[in-house]
N, C-alpha and C positions, 0 to 999 in steps of 0.2 A: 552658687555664690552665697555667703554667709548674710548675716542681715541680725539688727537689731530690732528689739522692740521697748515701746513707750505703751506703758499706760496711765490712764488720767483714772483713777480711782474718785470715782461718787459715790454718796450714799444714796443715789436712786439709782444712778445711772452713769457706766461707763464707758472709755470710749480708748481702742486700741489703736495704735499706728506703730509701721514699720518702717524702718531706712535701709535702704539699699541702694549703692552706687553714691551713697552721697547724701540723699533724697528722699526726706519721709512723705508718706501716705496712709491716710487712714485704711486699717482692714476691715469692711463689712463683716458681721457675725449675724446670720440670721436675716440677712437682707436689710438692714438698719446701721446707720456709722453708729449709732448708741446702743448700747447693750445694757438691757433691765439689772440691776446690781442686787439681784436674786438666787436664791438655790433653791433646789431640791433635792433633796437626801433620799432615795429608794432603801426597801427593808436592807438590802444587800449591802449597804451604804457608801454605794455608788452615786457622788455628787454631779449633779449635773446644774447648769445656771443657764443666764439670757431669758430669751423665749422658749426655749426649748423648759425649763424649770417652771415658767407661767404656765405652759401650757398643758404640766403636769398637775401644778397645784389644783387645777381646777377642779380634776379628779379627786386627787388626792392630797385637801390642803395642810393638813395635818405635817405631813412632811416638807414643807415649805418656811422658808427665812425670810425675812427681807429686814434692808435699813439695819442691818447689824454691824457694818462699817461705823456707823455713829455711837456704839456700843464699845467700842473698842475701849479696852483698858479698865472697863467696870466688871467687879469681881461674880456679880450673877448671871448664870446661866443663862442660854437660850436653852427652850426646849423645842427640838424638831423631833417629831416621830417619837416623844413619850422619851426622848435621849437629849441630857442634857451637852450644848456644847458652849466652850466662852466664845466669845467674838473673834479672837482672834483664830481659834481654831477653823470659822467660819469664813472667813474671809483667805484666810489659807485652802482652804476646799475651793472657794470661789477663785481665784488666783491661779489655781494648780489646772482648774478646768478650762482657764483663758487662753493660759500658756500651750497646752495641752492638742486644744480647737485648734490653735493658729498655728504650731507645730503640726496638725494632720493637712491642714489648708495649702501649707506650703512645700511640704515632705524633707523639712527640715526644722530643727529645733530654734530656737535663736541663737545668737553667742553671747547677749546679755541682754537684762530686762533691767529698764529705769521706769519703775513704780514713783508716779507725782502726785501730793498730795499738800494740802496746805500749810504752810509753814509755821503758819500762828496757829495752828491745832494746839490746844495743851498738853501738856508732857502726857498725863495720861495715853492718849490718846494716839499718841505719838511711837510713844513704848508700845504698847498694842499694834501695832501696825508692823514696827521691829520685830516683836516675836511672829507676827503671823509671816512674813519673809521666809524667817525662818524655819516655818514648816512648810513652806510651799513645794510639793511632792513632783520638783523638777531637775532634771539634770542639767542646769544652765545659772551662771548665777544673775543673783538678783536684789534691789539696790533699790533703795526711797529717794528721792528729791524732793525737797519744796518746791510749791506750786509758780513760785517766783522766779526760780532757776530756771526751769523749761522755758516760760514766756521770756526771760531775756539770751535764751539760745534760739530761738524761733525769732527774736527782732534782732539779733547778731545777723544771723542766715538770710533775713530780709535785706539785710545791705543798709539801714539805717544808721549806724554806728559814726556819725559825725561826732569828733572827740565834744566833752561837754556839754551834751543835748541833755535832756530830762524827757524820759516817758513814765504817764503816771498808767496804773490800771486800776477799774474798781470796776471787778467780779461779785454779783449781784447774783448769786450762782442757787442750786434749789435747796443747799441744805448748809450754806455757808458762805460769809461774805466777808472780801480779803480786799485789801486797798494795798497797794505798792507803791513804789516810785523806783526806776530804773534808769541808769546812767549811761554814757557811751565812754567806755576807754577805750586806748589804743587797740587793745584784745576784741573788742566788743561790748556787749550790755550787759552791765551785773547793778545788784539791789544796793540802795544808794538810802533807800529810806523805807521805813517797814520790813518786813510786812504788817499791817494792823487789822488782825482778824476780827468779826463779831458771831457769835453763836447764834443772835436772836436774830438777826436782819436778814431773813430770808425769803427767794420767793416762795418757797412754803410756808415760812410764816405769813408773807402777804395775802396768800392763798386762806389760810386761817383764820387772818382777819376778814374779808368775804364771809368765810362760811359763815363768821358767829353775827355777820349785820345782818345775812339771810336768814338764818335761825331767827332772830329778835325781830324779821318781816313775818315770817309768818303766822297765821293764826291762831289762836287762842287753843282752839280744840285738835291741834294738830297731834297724830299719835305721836306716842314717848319712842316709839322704836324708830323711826323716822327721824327724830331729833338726834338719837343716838351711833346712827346710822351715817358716820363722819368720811367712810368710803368714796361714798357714790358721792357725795354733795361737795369733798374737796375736789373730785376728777372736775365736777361743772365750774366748780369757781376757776380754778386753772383753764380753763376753754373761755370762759370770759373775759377774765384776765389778759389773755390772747385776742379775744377782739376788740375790748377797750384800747390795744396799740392802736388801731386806727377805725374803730367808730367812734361813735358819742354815748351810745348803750350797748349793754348788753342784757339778757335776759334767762335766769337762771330758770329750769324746772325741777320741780321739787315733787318727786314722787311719794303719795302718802297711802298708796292703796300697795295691793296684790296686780290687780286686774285694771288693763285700761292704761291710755296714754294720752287723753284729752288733757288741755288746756283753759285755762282762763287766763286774761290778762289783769296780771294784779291780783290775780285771788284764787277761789280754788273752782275747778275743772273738771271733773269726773273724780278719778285718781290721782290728779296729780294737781299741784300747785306753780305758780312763778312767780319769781320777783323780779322786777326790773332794775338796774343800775345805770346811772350815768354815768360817765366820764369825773366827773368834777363830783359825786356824789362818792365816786371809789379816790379819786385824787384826798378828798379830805381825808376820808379815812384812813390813806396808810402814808398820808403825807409824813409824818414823827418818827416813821419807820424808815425815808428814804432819809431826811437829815440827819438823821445820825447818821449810817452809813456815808453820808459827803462830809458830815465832818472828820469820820475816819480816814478817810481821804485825805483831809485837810491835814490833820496829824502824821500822817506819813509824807507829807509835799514840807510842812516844818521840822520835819527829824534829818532831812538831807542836808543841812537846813538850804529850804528854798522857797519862793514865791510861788503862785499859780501864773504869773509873767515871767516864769523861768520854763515850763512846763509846754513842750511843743507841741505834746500831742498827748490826748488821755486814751485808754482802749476800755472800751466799755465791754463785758461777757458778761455770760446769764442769761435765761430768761427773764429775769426783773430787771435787768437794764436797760430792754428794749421801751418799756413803759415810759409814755413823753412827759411824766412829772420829771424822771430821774435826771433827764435834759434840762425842765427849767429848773429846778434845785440845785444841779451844778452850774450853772451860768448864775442864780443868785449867789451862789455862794461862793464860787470860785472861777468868776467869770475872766478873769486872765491868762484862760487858758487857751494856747493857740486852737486849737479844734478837737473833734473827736471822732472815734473811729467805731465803731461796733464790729467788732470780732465773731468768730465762729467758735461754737462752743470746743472743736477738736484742735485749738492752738495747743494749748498745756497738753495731750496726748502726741503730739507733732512736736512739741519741742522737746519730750520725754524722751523722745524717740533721739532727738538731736543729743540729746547729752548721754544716752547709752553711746550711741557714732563715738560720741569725743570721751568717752571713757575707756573704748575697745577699740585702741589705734591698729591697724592692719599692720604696721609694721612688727618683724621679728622682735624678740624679745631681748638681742643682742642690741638692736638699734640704740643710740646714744643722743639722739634725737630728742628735744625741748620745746615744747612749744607755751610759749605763755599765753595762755588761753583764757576767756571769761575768768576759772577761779583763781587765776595768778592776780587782779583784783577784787575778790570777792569780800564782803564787810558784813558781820556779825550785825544784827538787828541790836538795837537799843532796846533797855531793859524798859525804858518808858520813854513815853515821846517827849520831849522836853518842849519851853516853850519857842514861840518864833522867831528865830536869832538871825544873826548875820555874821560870816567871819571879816574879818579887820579888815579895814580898806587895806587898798593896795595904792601906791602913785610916787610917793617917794621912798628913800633908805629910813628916813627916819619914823618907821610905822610900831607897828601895835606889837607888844611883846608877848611868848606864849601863854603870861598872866592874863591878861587881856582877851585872848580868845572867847568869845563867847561860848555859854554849855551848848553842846550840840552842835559846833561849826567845823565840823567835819563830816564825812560819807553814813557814818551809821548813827551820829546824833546820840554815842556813848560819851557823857563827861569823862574827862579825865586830865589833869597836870599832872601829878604825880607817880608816884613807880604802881603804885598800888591802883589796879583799876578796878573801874566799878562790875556787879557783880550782873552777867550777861543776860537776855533773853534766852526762849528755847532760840536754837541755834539755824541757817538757813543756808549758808554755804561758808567755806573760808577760800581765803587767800595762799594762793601756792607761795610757801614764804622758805628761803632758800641758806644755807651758809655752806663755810669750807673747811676743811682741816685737813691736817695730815697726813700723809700714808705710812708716813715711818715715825714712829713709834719717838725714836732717838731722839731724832731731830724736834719733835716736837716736846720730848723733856729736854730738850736745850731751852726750846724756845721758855718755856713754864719756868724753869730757873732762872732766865732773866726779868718773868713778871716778878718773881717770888723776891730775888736776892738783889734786883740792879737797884741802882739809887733814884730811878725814874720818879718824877712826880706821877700818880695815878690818877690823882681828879678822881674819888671816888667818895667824892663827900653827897651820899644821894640825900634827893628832896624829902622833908620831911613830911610827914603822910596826914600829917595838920592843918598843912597851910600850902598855898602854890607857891610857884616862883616867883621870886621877885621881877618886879617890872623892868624889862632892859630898853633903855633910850640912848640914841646915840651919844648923849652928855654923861651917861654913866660908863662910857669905853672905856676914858685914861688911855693911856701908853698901849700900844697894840701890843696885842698879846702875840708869842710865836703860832706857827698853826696848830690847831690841836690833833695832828695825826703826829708831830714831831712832838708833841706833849708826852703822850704817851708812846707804852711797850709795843713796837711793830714784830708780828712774823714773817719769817725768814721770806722773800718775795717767790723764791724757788721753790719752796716748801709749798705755798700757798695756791703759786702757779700748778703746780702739779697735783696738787687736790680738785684744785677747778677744774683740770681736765679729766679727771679717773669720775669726778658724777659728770662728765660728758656735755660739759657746759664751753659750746665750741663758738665760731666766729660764724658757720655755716646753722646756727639753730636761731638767729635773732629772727625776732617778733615785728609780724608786719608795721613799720611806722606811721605815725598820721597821717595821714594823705593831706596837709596841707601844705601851701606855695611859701617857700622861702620868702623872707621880709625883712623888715625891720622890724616886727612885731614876732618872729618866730623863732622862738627856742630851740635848739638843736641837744638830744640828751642821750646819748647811747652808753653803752659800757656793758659790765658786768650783771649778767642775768639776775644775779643775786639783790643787786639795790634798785632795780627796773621799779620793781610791786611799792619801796620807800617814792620813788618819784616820780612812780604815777599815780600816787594817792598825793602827794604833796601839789600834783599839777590841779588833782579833781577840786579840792579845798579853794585851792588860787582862782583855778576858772571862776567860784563863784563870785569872788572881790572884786575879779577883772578880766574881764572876756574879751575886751581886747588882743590879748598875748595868747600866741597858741602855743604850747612846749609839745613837739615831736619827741614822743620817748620808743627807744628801739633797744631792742636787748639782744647783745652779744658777748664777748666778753674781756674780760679787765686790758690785753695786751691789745686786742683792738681798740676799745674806748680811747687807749691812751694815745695808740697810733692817730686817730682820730681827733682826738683836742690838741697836740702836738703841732697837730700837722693844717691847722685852723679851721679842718673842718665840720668840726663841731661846739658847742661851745661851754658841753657841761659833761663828765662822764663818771659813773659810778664804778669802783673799784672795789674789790675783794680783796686786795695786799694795796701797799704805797708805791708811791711813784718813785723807782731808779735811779732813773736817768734825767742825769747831769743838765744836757742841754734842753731839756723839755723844763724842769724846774722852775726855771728864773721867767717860766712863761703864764705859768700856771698858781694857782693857791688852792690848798687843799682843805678837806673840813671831816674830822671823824662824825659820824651822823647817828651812829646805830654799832648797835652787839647783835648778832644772831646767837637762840641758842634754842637746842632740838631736848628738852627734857626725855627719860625714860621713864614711864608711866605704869604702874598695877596697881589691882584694886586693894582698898584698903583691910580686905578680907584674906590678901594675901601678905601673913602675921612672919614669914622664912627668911625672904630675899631682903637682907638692905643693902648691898652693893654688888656690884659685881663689874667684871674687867672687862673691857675691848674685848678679849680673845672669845671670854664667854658669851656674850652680847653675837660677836660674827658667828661663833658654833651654831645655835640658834637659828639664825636669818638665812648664812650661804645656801647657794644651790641647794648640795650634796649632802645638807645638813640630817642625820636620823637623830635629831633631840624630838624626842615625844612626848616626855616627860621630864618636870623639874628634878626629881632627883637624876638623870645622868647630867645638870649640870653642876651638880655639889651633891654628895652622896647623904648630906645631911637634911636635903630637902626631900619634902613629900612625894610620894609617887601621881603627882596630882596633871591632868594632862596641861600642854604648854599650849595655848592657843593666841598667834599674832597676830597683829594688830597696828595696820598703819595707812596713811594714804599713800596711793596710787601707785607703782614703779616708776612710772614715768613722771612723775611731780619732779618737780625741783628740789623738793626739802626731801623727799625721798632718794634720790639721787645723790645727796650728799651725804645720807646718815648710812644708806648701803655701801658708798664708796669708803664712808670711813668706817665704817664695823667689817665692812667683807672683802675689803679693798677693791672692789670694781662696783658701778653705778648698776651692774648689768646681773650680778652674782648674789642671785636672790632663791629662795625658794615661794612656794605661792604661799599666801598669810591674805588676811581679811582683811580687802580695801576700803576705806573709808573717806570721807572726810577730815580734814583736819578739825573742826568743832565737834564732828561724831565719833574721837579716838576714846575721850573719857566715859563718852556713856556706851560703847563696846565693851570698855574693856572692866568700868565697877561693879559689872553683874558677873564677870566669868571670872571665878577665883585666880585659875591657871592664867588671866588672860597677861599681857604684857605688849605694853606700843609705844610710840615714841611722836611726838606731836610740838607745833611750835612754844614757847614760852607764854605768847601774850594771851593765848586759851585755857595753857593748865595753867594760871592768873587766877581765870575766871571759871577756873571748872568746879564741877561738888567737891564736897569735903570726902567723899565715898573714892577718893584715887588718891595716892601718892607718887612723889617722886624717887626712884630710886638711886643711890649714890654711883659714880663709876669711877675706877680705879683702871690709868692710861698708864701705869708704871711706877706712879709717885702717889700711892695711898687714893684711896676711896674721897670722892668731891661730889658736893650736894651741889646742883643748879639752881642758882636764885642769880641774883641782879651784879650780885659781891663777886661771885666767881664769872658770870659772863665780865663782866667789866674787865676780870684781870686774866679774864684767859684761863682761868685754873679748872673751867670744868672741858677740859682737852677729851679727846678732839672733838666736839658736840659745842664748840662757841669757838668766836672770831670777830673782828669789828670791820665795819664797812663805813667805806670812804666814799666823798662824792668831791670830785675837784672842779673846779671852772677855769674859764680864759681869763686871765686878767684881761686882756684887751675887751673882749666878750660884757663884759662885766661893766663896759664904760657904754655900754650900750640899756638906754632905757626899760626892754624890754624884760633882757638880763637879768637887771640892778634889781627891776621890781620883784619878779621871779625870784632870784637867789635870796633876798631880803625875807621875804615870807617862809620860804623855805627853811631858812636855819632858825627867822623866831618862833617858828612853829615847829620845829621838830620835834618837839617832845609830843604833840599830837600827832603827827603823821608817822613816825615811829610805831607808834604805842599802834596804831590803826591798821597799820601796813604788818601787823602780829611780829615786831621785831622787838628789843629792848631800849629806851630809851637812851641818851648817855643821862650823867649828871648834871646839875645845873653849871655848876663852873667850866665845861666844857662845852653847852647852850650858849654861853654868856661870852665864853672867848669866840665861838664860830662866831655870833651876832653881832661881836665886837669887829672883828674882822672884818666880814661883809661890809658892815655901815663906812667902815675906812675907805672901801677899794669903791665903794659906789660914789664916795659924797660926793657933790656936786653936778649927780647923773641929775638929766632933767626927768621927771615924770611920764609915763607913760600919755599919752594924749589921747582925751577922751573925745 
């Protein structure tokens, strides 16, 4: 039976786990769940790591590494064995010999490997870690995650995932210290706030502080080689360190001879020396070192933005986090927190393991099969942590407008009103973000010719990138506007319908719903897969206003939603096309919300390509495709090789860009999967390279990628905010709808819900990686809303 594996890559020490059947478990190496993060290089230069490499070194230390993982991405050599190698080469030998171990251990290879590593590493650091991937000397592929992703796949798999919980972690770890905050959606736990890495706050640095108060206890006459001698005297501080968890002292020896292992208490002994430490003597000391770290903490519990009385649970890992200051330092500082947990260091290895599982689905590769999983919510880190905010109340129609929102009052605590957002952190996972287009070609130059030539009003007057939106109050509505889905150019519903089903987005693939008890406080929100990720990012923002209302969001798609709200069993449903039918109309109100649009991405180094066609685009991707090279797709280009570049098959947004370039969801060839935030840094190092990723990242991506132009039958169209709005960059954009019940809607719960939702869309849009609409289409939904609610009573606190 096949099997994945996770590893938790440290820079002392790693720690491997496998999933099988479902079910990860760590694999001992060496008789130890940790493995030394060490090599040894033989003349032959045959790499070998673990204990097996210590216990070479000892011999022969000359060809021995270590701590070259924290090296990664700096341009000098190590030298082992008189041979110069970079870090990355190093950690690729080490990597290849993990994989290798646990490939003979098992008598099978794995079928993928999810390498976890910290998410707030600096790019440096980061890239270095990428290239060594990619020398790892194995037949299996293989794949990085942030440190943050594992642990909220490993508290998914715990069964925690009550919609709206907050779990925070601060990893106190030996060579790096990361603070998160982790959310519960309908999927599971994905990162809601941070991650907020520090370089300096380690228990190695702790350990270092020790050594240099014993260094400055001992004697006067103490040898210089002894002093210098930083080895032996950090193992002891680290041993101390460990029994200060639970004595009052501890007591260091300090060897200053050759010969001899006597003692004195307090002073010197034969050969050797001691110093003693108290409890409250080592607390002063690295007290400055543990507050920062909680205030890093603190900064990522305000970037979701939330309280420490929103926070159920914190998970403390690390060695340094066992240490009882780190306990009172957080209860001073961020004493609102429900409780805490102290983890085992092999979580992030176990849950590496869990997102290789959910990366290498066992089904065939025909399957048409969907699942909105953790990264169908997943949120881009903030570029910095803003200050401590709050989103708008919630309680009546007449609330806070998207002007109003405060910075930061949404899941990744990125500002943003405007079309233009702000410019990203390193990146930590994305969100499965999804649209639909066409399969025939025809039909959809029909449709493009009535955005182009009808007399429709467009609403495409976007916000200027100066100032935000103006404030909407229910006294600024006037005369109700028609709905803004009849505002605007709709495609053809058959046309639409028939795209959503060719990416395989069916009634049998919805996503498990809340598990909460119907009410008068409970939302009801199914529909179209594609606007699910818009309205469960609009639910996570709301929960924080008002926890009161639970919204059940389930994803299926558009003919069910409608069947659904129709039929009064639901009371909110996202749609991929407009609504038909006659009699269901006069029951419902509708609201355009969002444009999807899938950009086509190369690097800025590639000076050939600026547009190219559907037909060429599917050449490329299909099955059966032999393009190997740029020039067979225009004999005018370079013989330069074609390497692709996209997330996952099984994605959503995947699913729709193969259906509309290859005409089936299923009709792919294999290409480099990724991340949706890791498509731009793929693809601006490999000249050849070329991918295709949502809108709201190539936003925020380097200046080192561009977008390429595509021509669907009617001339070459660049993707920006102009052509999604109008439909012109066909078939790679489309707009999304979200309707409710009127009746639905006279209900408190609803009123409040629906209310937040449309003054806020321009943030949960932007958040959920779709396109915002314009503000005049902001203004009539919120205009609308405020009409169908007034008089709702407030939700009851």
């Amino acid at each position: 039976m096949g099997y994945q594996l996770g590893i938790d890559l440290g820079v002392s020490e790693t720690i491997v786990a496998v999933i099988e059947a479902g079910w990860p478990a760590v694999v001992p190496i060496g008789g130890s769940a940790s493995v030394p993060t060490i090599l040894h290089i033989g003349a032959d230069g045959t790499a070998r790591g673990g204990r097996t490499a210590a216990r070479l070194a000892r011999s022969d230390p000359d060809r021995h590494a270590a701590r070259f993982v924290e090296r990664l991405g700096e341009p000098a050599p190590i030298l082992v064995g008189g041979v110069g190698y970079s870090a990355s080469s190093l950690v690729a030998r080490y990597l290849s010999w993990l994989v290798d171990t646990v490939t003979r251990m098992r008598g099978e290879a794995p079928e993928l490997v999810v390498v976890t590593a910290p998410g707030s590493w600096p790019d440096r650091r980061r890239e270095g870690l990428a290239d060594a991937l990619a020398r790892v000397e194995a037949d299996v592929a293989i794949t990085a995650r942030p440190s943050a992703d594992a642990l909220g796949a490993l508290l998914t798999r715990s069964g925690r995932a009550a919609p709206g919980r907050y779990v925070a972690t601060f990893d106190l770890g030996s060579d790096w210290f990361e603070a998160a905050v982790h959310t519960a959606m309908p999927s599971g736990f994905v990162v809601a706030g941070g991650p907020v890495g520090l370089s300096d706050v380690t228990t190695a640095m702790l350990d270092e502080l020790l050594r240099a108060h014993v260094v400055a206890a001992l004697p006067a006459d103490t040898p210089a080689a002894v002093l210098s001698a930083s080895a032996p005297l950090l193992g002891a501080c680290a041993v101390a360190r460990e029994d200060l968890v639970d004595d009052e002292t501890a007591t260091i020896e300090v060897a200053t001879g050759e010969a001899g292992t006597g003692t004195g208490e307090g002073g010197t002994g034969g050969n050797s020396t001691s110093v003693t430490v108290s409890r409250e003597e080592y607390e002063n000391l690295v007290r400055p070192m543990v507050e920062d770290a909680a205030r890093a903490l603190a900064r990522a519990i305000r970037s979701v933005p939330a309280t420490p009385e929103d926070v159920s649970l914190l998970v403390l890992r690390g060695p340094g986090a066992r240490l009882p200051l780190v306990g009172k330092v957080l209860s001073e500082s961020l004493g609102g927190i429900g409780r805490r947990e102290t983890h085992p260091d092999s979580d992030l290895a176990l849950g590496a393991a869990l997102l290789a599982a959910a990366a290498n689905p066992t089904e065939p590769a025909s399957s048409q099969t969907v699942v909105l999983g953790p990264a169908a919510y997943t949120t881009t880190p903030p570029p910095s942590i803003p200050p401590a905010s709050r989103p708008p109340a919630v309680g009546s129609p007449a609330v806070s407008s998207p002007a109003d929102v405060p910075p930061g009052a949404v899941l990744t605590g990125v500002e943003t009103q405007a079309v233009e957002p702000v410019e990203p952190a390193p990146p930590v996972t994305t969100r499965r973000a999804r649209h639909s287009s066409a399969r025939k070609i025809t039909a959809a130059a029909a449709a493009l010719a009535v955005f182009v030539a009808g007399s429709v009003t467009l609403g495409l007057v976007l916000a200027d990138d100066d100032g935000d939106s103006a404030a909407i109050t229910a006294a600024d509505t006037g005369p109700l506007p028609p709905s803004t889905i009849d505002q605007h150019p709709q495609f053809p519903a058959d046309m639409m319908r028939s795209a959503e089903k060719a990416a395989g987005i069916t009634a049998g693939d919805a996503a498990p719903a809340t598990t909460a008890p119907d009410g008068p406080e409970t939302v009801i929100a199914t529909g179209s897969a594609e606007v699910a990720p818009i309205t469960g990012t609009a639910y996570a923002m709301f929960r924080e206003a008002q926890k009161r209302v639970t919204v059940r969001v389930s994803a299926t798609d558009t003919d069910d939603g409608f069947a659904r709200l129709c039929a009064g069993d639901a009371d909110i449903a996202g749609a991929s096309f407009a609504l038909t039918d006659p009699a269901c109309k006069d029951k419902v109100v509708g609201f355009e919300i969002a444009h999807h649009l899938l950009p086509i991405v190369v690097p800025k180094t590639n000076t050939w390509v600026k547009c190219l066609t559907t037909a060429q685009i599917g050449a490329m991707w299909k099955r059966d495709s032999t393009v190997t090279s740029w020039n067979q797709i225009d004999p005018s280009f370079p013989a330069e090789p074609v390497r692709l570049v996209g997330p996952a098959p099984g994605t959503v947004h995947a699913k729709v860009f193969l259906a509309s370039m290859t005409g089936a969801s299923d009709n792919t060839r294999k290409y480099r999967e990724v991340e949706l935030d890791e498509v731009p840094e793929e693809v601006e190092y490999d000249r050849g390279a070329i991918g295709f990723m949502d809108y709201s990242n190539f936003q925020t991506a380097g200046r080192d990628i561009r977008a390429i132009q595509l021509d669907a039958g009617r001339g070459c169209v660049e993707p920006n905010a102009l052509t999604a709005g109008t439909g012109m960059y066909m078939p790679l954009c489309k707009p999304l709808y979200v309707y409710a019940s009127k009746e639905s809607l006279r209900r408190p719960a609803v009123a409040a819900f629906m209310n937040y939702y449309m003054e806020n869309q321009k943030d949960v849009t932007f958040r959920a990686h779709f396109v915002a609409r314009d503000d005049a289409t902001v203004r009539d939904n919120t205009a609308i809303v405020h009409a169908m609610t007034s008089g709702v009573e407030p939700v009851r606190t």
